[in-house]
C-alpha positions in Angstrom: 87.1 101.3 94.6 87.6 97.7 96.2 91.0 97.9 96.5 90.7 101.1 99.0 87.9 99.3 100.2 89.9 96.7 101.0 92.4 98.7 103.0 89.4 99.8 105.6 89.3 98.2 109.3 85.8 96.6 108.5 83.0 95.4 110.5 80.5 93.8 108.9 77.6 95.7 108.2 74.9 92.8 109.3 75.9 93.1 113.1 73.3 95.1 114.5 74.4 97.9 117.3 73.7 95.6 119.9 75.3 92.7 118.7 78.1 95.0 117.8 79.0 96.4 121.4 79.0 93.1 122.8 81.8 91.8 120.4 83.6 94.4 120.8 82.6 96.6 117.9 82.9 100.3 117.3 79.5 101.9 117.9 78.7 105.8 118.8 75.9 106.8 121.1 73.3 108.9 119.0 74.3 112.2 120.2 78.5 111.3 119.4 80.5 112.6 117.0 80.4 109.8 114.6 76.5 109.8 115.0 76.2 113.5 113.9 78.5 113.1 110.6 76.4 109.9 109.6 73.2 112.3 110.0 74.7 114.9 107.9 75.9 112.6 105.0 72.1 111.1 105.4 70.3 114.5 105.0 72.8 115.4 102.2 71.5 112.1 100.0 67.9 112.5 101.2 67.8 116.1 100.1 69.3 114.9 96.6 66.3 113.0 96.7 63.8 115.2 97.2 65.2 117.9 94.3 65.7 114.7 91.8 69.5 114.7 91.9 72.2 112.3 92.6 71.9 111.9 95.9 75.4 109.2 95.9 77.0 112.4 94.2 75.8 114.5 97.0 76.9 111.9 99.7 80.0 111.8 98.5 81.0 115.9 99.0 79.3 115.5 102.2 82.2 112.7 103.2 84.6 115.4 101.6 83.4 118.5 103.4 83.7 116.2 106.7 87.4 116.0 106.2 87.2 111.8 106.6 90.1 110.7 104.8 88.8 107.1 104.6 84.9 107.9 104.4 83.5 106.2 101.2 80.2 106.0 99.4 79.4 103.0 97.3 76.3 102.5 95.4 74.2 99.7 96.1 75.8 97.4 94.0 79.2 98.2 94.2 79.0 97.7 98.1 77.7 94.7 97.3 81.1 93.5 95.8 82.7 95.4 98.5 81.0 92.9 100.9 81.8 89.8 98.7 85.3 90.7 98.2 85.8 90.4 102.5 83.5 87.0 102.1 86.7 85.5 100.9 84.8 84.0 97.9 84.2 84.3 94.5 82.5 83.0 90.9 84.7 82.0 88.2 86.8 79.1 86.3 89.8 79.0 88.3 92.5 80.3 86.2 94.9 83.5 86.5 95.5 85.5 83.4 98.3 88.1 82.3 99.0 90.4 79.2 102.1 89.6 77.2 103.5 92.7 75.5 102.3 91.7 72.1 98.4 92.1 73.9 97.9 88.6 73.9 96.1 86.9 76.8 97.9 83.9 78.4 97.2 82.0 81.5 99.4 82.1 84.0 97.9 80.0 86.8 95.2 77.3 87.2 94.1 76.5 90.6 94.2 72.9 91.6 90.3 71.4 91.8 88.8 74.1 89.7 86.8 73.6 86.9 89.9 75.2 84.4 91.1 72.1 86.1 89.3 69.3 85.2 89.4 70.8 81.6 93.1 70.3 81.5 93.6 74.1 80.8 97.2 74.6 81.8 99.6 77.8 82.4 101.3 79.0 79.4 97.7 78.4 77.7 96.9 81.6 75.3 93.7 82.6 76.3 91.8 83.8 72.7 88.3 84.6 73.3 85.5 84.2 76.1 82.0 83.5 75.0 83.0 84.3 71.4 84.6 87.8 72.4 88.7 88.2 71.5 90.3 88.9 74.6 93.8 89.8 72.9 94.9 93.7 73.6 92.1 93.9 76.4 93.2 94.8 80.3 93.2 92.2 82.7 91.1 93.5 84.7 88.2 93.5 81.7 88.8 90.0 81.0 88.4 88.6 84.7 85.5 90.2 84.7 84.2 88.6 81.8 85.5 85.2 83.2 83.3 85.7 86.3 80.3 87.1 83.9 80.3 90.5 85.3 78.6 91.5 82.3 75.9 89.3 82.4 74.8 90.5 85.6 75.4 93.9 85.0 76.7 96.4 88.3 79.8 94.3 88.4 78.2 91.1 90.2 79.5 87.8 89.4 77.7 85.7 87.7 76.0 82.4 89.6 77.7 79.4 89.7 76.8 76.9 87.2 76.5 79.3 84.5 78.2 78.5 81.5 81.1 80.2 79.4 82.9 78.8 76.3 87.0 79.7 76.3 88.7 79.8 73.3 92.5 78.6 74.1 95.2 77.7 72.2 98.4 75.5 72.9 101.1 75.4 70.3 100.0 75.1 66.8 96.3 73.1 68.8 93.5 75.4 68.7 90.3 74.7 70.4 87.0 76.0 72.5 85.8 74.5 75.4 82.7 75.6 78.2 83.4 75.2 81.5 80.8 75.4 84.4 81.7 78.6 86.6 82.2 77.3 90.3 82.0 79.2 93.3 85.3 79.7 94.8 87.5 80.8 97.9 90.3 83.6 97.4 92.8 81.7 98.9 93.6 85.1 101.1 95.7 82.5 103.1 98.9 80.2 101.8 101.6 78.2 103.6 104.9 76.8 102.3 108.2 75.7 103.9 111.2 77.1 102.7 114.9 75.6 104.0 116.2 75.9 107.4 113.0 74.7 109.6 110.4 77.3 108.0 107.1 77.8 107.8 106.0 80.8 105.2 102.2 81.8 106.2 101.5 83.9 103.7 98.1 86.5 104.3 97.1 88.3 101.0 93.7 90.1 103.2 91.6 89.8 106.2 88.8 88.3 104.7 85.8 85.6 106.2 87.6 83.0 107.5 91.1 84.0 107.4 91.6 84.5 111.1 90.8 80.8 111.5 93.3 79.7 108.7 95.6 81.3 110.2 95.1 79.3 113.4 95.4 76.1 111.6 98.4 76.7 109.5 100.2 77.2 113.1 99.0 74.2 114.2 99.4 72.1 111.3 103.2 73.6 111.0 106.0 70.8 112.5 106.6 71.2 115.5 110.3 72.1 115.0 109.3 75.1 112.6 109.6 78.7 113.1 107.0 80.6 111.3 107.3 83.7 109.2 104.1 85.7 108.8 104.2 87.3 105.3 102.0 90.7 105.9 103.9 92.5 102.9 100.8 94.1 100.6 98.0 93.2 102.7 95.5 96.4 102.5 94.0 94.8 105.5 90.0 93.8 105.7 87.8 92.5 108.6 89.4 93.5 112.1 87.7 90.3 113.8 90.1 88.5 111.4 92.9 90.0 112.7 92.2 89.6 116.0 91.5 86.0 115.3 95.0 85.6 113.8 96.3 87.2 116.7 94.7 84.5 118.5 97.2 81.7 117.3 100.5 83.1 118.5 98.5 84.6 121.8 97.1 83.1 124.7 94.7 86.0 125.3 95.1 89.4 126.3 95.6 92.8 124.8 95.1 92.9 121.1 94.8 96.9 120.1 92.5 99.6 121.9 90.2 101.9 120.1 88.5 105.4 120.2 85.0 106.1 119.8 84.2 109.6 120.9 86.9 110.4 123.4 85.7 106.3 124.8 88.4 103.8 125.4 87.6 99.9 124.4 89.8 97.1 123.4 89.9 93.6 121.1 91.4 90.6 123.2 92.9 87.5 122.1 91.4 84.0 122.1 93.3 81.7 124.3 95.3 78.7 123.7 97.3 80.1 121.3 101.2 78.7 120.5 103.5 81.1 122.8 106.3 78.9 122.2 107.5 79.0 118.3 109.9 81.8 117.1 107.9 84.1 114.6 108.5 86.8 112.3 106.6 88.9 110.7 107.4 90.6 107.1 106.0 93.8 106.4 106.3 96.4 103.8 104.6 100.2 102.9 101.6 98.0 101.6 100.9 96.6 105.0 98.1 98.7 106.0 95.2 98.7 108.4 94.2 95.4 110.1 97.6 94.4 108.9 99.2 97.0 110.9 97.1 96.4 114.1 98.3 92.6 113.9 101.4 93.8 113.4 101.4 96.2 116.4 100.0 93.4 118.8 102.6 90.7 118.2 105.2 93.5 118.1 104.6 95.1 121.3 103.8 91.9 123.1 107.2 90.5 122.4 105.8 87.5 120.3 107.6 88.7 117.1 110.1 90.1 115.8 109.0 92.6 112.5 111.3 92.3 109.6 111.3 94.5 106.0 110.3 98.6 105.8 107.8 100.8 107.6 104.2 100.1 107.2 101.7 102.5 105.4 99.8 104.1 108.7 96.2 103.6 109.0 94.8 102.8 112.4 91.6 103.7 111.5 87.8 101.9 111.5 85.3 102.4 109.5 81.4 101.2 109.9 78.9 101.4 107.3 75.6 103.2 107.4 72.7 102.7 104.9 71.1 106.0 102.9 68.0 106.5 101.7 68.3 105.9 98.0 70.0 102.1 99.2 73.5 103.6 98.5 76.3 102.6 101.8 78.7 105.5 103.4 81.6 103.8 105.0 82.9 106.5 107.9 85.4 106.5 110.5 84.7 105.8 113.1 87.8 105.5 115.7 91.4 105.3 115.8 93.5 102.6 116.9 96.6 101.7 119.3 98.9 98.9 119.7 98.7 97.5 123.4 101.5 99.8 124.3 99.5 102.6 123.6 101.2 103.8 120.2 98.7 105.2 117.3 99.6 103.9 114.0 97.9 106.2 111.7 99.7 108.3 109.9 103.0 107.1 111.4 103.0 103.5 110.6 104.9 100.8 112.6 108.4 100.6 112.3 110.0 97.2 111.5 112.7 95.6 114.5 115.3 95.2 110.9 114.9 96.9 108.3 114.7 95.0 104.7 114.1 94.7 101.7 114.3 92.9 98.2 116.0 90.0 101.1 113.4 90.3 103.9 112.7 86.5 103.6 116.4 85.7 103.7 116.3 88.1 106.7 113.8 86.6 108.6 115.2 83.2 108.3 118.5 85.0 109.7 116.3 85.8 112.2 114.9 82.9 113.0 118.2 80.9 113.1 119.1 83.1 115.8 116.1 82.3 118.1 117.7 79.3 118.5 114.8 77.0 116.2 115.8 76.9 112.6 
């Protein structure tokens, strides 16, 4: 569910309409469109109400019967990780587990600063238990969720930080426990290396809180003699305004992408003061969707970037939540977007300047080299 969550053009849900139109956000007169099919996916949950049925379950064939490819329902709760999933932050130890083929649990990343950290719990650490339960044969997925205490909360909400949780781990023949304080901590959406040749990797995983701003500052920070490659391969996409934002650091204003709300035109702009000057490519892939795409798009048809790797997946659609009566969220589209030269992305995708694959990066340093900076 979060992961096609993930992929939507969001706009947070705490803007009010007013606020909303003047930043820029999708909003739809009450007689529109978009208006009448958030009505109808209302009444649908409200008359599930009244006859004691599920009135999420009728919500969600009311999204189907509308034909919204995108629309969503989410229960209360499970919007509420939506939501926390594009605040960029999260509750847990610090560490990165995978599955060996035997079943067992090993760690396979700790992040610097965390408390799996200041424990001295390294990679290649077998993971055996959490809070007393074995951990060996179980998915993943199950057993980050017991890291973060998902169960304790119940609805699939982290637990708080400074809760407690004991990890059995195991190092060569040394067994041992230890409890760790969870923490809470940032998804690290954004990471920046330098690879030979003059080149700066700025990689974006999602478009969460705070990303378009990290963006900005890995530019900046970047030598001045650097090209940059902007690594958009798999990102589902996230929070538009974070796009735009990243736009903002290779821009110095103008045109981002237009939208559609009802048969009306509007359209995101760029911050100024971005850096015109550096060469810059982007990578992109067929998991490069949504908010991806649009950032994309902008720096493509503005002749700030040159795209490297394979066609995107196509969505240029929004979507805006609406609250129902029983607390549950409908996320529906609401507009279509553009690139500034006017071409619509959904269902088409953008189509890279080179095409590339397993050796986009290699590529894109090619590329780069032949701007005349690396």
């Amino acid at each position: 569910m979060l992961v096609a969550g993930a992929a939507t053009g969001s706009f947070n849900e705490s803007l009010g309409a007013s606020r909303a139109a003047a930043q820029g956000t999708p909003t739809d007169d009450a007689g529109g469109p978009v208006a009448a099919r958030q009505q109808e996916v209302t009444r649908a949950a409200a008359r599930a109400m009244a006859e004691g049925t599920s009135p999420l379950e009728a919500a969600e064939r009311a999204v189907s019967r509308s034909g919204d490819r995108w629309g969503a329902v989410y229960s209360p709760d499970e919007y509420e990780e939506f939501q926390e999933s594009l605040d960029g932050e999260y509750t847990g130890v610090g560490l990165s587990a995978g599955r060996e083929s035997d079943g067992r649990i090993e760690v396979t990343r700790v992040r610097p600063g965390s408390p799996a950290a200041a424990a001295g719990i390294r990679a290649g650490d077998r993971l055996r238990s959490v809070d007393g339960k074995r951990v060996d044969d179980r998915p993943v997925t199950e057993v980050v969720s017991i890291l973060r205490g998902d169960t304790e909360n119940g609805g699939g909400r982290d637990a708080t930080a400074g809760t407690r949780v004991s990890l059995g781990l195991q190092r060569d023949g040394h067994v041992w426990t230890k409890t760790l304080r969870r923490a809470l901590l940032s998804t690290e959406d954004v990471t920046t290396r330098r690879v030979a040749g003059r080149t700066t990797v700025i990689r974006v995983a999602a478009f969460t809180k705070g990303t378009g701003d990290q963006v900005r500052a890995a530019v900046a920070g970047a030598p001045a003699r650097d090209g940059i490659v902007l690594d958009l391969r798999g990102n589902s996409g996230g929070l538009v305004a974070e796009a735009v934002t990243a736009a903002s650091a290779f821009l110095d204003g103008g045109l981002v992408a237009t939208y559609d709300i009802g048969g009306e035109q509007r359209a995101l702009h760029a911050g100024r003061g971005g850096d015109t000057t550096r060469p810059v490519v982007v990578l992109v892939d067929g998991g490069t969707m949504s908010a991806a795409e649009l950032l994309t798009g902008a720096l493509q048809d503005r002749c700030r970037a040159i795209v490297v790797g394979t066609r995107t997946f196509g969505k240029g659609s929004v979507q805006m939540p609406s609250r129902l009566p029983d607390g549950s969220v409908a996320e529906l589209t609401v507009g279509h977007y553009r690139t500034p030269s006017g071409r619509g992305v959904d269902g088409r995708g953008i189509t890279p300047d080179l095409e590339a694959e397993g050796d986009a990066l290699a590529r894109a340093g090619n590329v780069l080299s032949g701007l005349g900076r690396s």
